[in-house]
C-alpha positions as CSV (number, residue, x, y, z in Angstrom):
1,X,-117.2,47.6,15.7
2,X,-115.8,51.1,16.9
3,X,-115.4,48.9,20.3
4,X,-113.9,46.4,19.3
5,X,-111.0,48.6,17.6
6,X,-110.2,50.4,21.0
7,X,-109.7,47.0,22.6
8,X,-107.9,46.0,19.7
9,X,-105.7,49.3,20.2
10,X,-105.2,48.7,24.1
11,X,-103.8,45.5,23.7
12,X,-101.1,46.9,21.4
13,X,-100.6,49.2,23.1
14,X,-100.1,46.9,26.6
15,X,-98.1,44.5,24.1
16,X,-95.1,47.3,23.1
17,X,-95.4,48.8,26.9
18,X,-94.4,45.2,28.3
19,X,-91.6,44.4,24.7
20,X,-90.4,48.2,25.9
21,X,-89.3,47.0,29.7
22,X,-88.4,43.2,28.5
23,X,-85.9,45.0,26.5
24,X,-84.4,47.9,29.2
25,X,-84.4,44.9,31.6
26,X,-82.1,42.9,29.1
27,X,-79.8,45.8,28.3
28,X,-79.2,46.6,32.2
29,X,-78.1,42.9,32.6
30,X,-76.0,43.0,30.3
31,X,-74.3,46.5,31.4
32,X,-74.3,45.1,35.1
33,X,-72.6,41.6,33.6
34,X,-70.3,43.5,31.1
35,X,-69.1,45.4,33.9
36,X,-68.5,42.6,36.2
37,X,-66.3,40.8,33.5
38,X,-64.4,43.6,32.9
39,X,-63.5,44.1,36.5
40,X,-62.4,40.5,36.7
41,X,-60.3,40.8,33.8
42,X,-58.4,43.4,36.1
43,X,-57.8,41.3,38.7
44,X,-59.9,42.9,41.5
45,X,-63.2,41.9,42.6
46,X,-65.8,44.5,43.6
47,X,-64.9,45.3,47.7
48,X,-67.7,43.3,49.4
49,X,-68.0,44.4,52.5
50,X,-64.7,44.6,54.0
51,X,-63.0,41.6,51.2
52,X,-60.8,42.6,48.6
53,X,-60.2,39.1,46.0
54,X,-57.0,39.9,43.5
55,X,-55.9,38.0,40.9
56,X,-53.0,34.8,41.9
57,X,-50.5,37.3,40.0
58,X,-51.5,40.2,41.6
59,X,-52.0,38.7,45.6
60,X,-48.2,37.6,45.2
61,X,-47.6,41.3,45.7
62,X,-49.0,41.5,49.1
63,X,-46.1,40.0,51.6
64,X,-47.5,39.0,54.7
65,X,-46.0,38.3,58.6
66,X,-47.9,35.9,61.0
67,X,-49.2,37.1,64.1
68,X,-47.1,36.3,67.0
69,X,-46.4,37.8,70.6
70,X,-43.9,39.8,71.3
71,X,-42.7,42.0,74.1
72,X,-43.6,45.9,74.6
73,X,-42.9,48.2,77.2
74,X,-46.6,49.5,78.3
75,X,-46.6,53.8,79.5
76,X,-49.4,55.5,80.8
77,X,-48.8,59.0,79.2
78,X,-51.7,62.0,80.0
79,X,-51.0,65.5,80.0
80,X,-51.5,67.7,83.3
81,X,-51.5,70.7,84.6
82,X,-50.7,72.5,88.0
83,X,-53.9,72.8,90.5
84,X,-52.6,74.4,93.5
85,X,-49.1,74.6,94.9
86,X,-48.6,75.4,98.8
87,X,-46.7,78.9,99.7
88,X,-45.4,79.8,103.6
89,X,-47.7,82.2,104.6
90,X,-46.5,85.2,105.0
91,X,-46.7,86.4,108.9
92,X,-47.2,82.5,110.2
93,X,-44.8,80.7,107.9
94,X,-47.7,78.1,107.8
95,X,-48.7,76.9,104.2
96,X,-51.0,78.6,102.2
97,X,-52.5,76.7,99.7
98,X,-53.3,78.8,96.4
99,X,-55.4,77.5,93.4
100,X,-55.0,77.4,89.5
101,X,-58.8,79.2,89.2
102,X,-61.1,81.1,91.8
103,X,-63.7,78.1,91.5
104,X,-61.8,75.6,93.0
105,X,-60.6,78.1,95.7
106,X,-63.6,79.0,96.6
107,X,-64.4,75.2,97.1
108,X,-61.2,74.6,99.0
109,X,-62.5,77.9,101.5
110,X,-65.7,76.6,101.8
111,X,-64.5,73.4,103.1
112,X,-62.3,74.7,105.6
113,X,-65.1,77.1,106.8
114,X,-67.5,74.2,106.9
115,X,-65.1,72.0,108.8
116,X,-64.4,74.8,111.5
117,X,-67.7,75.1,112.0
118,X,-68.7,71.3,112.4
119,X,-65.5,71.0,114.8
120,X,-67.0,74.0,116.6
121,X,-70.8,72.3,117.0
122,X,-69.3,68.8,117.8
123,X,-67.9,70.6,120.7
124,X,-70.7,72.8,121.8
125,X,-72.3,69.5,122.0
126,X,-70.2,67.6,123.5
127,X,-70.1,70.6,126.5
128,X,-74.1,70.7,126.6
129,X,-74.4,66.8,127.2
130,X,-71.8,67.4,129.4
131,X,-74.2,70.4,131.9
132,X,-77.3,68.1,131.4
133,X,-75.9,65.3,132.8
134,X,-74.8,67.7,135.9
135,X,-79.0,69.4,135.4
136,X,-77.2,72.4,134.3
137,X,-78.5,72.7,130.8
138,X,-81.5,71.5,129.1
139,X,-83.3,69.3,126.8
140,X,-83.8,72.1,124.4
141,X,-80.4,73.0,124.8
142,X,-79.0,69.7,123.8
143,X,-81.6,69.5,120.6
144,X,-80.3,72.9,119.6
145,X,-76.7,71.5,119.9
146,X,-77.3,68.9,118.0
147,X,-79.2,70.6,115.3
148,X,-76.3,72.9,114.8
149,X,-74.2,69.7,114.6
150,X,-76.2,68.0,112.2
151,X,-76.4,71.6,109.9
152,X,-72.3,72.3,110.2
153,X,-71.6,68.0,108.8
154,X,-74.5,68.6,106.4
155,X,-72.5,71.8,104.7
156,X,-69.4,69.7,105.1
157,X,-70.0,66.9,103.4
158,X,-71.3,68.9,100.6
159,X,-68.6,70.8,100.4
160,X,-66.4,67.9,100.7
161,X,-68.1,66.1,97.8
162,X,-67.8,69.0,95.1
163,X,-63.9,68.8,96.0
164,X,-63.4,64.5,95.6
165,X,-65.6,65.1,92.5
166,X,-63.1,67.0,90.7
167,X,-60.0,64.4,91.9
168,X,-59.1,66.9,94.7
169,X,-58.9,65.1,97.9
170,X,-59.4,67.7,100.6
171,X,-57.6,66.5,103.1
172,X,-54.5,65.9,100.8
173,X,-54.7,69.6,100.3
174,X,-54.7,70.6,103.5
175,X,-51.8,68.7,104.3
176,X,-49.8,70.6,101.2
177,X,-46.5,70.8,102.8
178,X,-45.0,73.9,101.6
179,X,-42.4,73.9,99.0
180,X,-45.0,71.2,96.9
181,X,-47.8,71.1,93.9
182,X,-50.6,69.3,93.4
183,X,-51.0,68.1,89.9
184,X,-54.0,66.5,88.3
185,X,-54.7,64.3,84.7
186,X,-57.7,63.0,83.2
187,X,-56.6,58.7,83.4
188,X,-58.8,56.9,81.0
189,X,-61.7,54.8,81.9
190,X,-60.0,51.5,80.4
191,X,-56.5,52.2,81.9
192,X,-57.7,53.3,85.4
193,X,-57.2,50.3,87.4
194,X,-53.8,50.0,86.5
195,X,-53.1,53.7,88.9
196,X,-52.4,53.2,92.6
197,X,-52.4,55.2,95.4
198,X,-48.5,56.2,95.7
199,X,-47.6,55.4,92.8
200,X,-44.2,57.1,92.0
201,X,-44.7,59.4,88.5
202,X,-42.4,61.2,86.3
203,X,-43.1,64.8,84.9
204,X,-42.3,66.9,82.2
205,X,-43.0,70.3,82.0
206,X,-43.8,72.6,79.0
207,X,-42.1,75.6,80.5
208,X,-38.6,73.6,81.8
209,X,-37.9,70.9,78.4
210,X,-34.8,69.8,79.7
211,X,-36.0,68.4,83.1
212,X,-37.8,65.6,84.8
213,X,-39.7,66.4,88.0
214,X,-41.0,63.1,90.0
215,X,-44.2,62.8,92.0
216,X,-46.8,60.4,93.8
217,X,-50.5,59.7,92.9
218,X,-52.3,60.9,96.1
219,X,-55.7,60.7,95.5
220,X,-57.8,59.1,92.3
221,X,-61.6,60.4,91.8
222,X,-64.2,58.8,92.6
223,X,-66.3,59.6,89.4
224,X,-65.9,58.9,85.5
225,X,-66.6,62.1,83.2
226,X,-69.5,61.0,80.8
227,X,-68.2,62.8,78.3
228,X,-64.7,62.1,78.4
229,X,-64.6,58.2,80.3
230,X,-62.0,59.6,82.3
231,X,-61.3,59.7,85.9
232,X,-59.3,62.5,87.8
233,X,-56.2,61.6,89.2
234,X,-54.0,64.1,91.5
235,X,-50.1,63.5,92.0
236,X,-48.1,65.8,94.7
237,X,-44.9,66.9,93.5
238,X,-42.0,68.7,95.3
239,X,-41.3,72.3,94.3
240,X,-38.4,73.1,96.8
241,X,-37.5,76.0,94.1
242,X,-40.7,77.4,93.2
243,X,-40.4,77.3,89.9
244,X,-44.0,75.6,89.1
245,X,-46.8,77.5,89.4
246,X,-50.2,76.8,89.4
247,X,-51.5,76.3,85.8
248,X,-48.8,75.3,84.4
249,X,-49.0,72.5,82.0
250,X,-47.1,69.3,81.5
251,X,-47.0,65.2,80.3
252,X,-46.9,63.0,83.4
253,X,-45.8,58.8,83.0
254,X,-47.7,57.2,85.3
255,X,-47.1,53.7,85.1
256,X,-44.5,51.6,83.1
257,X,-44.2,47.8,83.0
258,X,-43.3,45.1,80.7
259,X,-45.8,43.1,78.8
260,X,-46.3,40.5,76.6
261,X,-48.9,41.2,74.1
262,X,-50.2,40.6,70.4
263,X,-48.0,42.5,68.0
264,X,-47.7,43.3,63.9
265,X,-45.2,45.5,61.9
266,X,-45.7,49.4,61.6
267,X,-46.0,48.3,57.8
268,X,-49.0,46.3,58.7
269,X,-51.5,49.2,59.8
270,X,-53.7,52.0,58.4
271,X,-55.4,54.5,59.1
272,X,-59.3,55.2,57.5
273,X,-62.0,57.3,59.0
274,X,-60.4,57.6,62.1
275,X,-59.9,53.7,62.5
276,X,-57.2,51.5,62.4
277,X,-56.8,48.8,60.2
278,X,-54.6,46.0,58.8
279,X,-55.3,43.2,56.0
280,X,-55.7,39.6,56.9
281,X,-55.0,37.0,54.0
282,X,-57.6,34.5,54.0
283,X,-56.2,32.2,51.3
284,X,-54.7,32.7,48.2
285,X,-56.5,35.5,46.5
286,X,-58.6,36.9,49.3
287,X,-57.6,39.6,52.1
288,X,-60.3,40.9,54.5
289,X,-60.0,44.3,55.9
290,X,-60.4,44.1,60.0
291,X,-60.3,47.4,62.4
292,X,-57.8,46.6,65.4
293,X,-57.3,48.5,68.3
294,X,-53.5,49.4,68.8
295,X,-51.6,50.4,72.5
296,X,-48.1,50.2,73.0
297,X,-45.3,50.8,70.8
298,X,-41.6,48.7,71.0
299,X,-40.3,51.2,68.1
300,X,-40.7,48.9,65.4
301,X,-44.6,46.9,66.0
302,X,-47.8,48.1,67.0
303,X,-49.2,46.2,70.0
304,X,-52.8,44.9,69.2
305,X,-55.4,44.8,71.8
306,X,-58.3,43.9,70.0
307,X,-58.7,42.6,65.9
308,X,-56.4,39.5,65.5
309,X,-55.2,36.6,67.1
310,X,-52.0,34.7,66.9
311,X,-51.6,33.0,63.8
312,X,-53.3,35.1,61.3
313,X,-51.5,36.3,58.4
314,X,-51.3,40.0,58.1
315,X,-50.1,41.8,55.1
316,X,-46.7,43.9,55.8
317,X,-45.9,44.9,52.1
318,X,-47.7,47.1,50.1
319,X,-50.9,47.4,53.0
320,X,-51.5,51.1,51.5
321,X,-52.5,49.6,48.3
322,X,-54.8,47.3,49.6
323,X,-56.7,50.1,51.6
324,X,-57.1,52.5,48.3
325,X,-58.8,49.0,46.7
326,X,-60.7,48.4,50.0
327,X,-61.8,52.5,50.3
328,X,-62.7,52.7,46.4
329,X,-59.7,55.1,46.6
């Protein structure tokens, strides 16, 4: 009989356990469906994703502009700074290049040694092929010779290397006229291929605000910094006047041509987490929230590279409000 109760008593007791979670289940539907009416009646949808749904009242707020094409004036703009300028020596008169840091002169000194001496053991060879062929030197003198050859372009091209893998073409810089500078900027990855060699550039210096200096690109690296994606690109520049010196600093426009390219009002973009975005109506009620990529700027539109496509509708009025509903701002 005593038995029988504690069954008795465990099945009540499962009974209210399962009544107990029936009921909280109940109440958070209701909370979760009271809360979704209520934001309804407001006129906003909960942001799914990257869609914002207003009320037919409240969308009417959001004027919008149609994606079309429109002309911009494209300007590769990159800050630089001075690398080495080229001096007259002072007993020869002959330049003498000098370097923005000790590094990259020591580089540029091992290079010139390094060439000397492969010029020097090109020769020596050259002379003891000569003798053998004339039995006046020997077999091991020739395999010496060109040992010492082989040693001298070995250190050469090494040295050469560390040089072009900064942007600093070597022979460009030993070439320096005097009276010029060699400049160099970090070119993006993406806009690289639009740089040529001589390419005529316009400068402008921190220290001199009210002047334009003009240069041509005369070398572009041959590598792309993995941390950066940018390649090195050097520019000589005239300096009849001396007045830049190395390590000096300045903005350099490298390229400039017309384009015609995907456009939208200044209006129509926002900024969020270090993106850009604009709103595209979808119908009525409905605006989605799509990152774009912006490049050039005519003064009055963005150009768009990459988000939209002619023909969508973007909103140009009121596109701040929409990203504080989109953001949960």
């Amino acid at each position: 009989m005593e038995n029988l109760t504690m069954k008795t008593k465990q099945v009540i007791a499962t009974v209210i356990v399962m009544a107990l979670c029936a009921s909280c289940s109940h109440k958070e539907e209701q909370a979760n469906e009271g809360a979704k009416k209520a934001t309804q009646q407001q006129g906003t949808s909960q942001n799914d994703g990257a869609t914002i749904t207003l009320s037919t009242e409240q969308a009417q707020r959001f004027e919008t502009v149609t994606v079309q094409i429109a002309q911009f004036t494209e300007t590769l703009r990159a800050s630089a700074r001075t690398i080495a300028a080229a001096i007259p020596e002072l007993e020869t008169s002959r330049p003498l290049v000098i370097f923005e840091t000790q590094d990259i002169s020591q580089m540029f000194s091992d290079y010139t040694k390094n060439k000397a001496g492969y010029e020097r053991s090109s020769t020596q060879l050259a002379r003891i092929k000569e003798l053998q062929t004339n039995n006046a030197a020997s077999g091991k003198d020739a395999l010496d010779a060109q040992t010492d050859k082989n040693q001298n372009e070995a250190s050469l091209r090494e040295s050469e290397s560390k040089l072009l893998q900064i942007g600093l073409n070597p022979q460009k810089l030993g070439a320096l006229p005097v009276g010029a500078v060699m400049m160099m900027c970090d070119v993006p990855e993406a806009k690289i291929g639009g740089v040529s060699m001589g390419e005529e550039t316009e400068f402008e210096f921190n220290a001199f605000p009210n002047e334009r200096f003009r240069g041509r690109v005369t070398s572009i690296g041959n590598t792309i910094d993995p941390q950066t994606r940018t390649v090195k690109v050097g520019i000589e520049l005239p300096n009849t006047k001396n007045k830049i010196k190395p390590g000096m600093f300045a903005y350099v426009r490298i390229q400039e041509r017309e384009i015609q390219a995907i456009s939208v009002p200044h209006d129509a973009v926002v900024s969020a987490d270090a993106k850009t975005f604009v709103f595209v109506k979808k119908d009525a009620t409905t605006f989605e929230r799509r990152a774009v990529t912006i490049g050039a700027d005519n003064g009055t539109e963005f150009q768009i590279i990459a988000g939209l496509e002619t023909g969508d509708k973007v909103v140009k009025v009121n596109a701040i409000l929409l990203k504080g509903m989109s953001f949960g701002y």
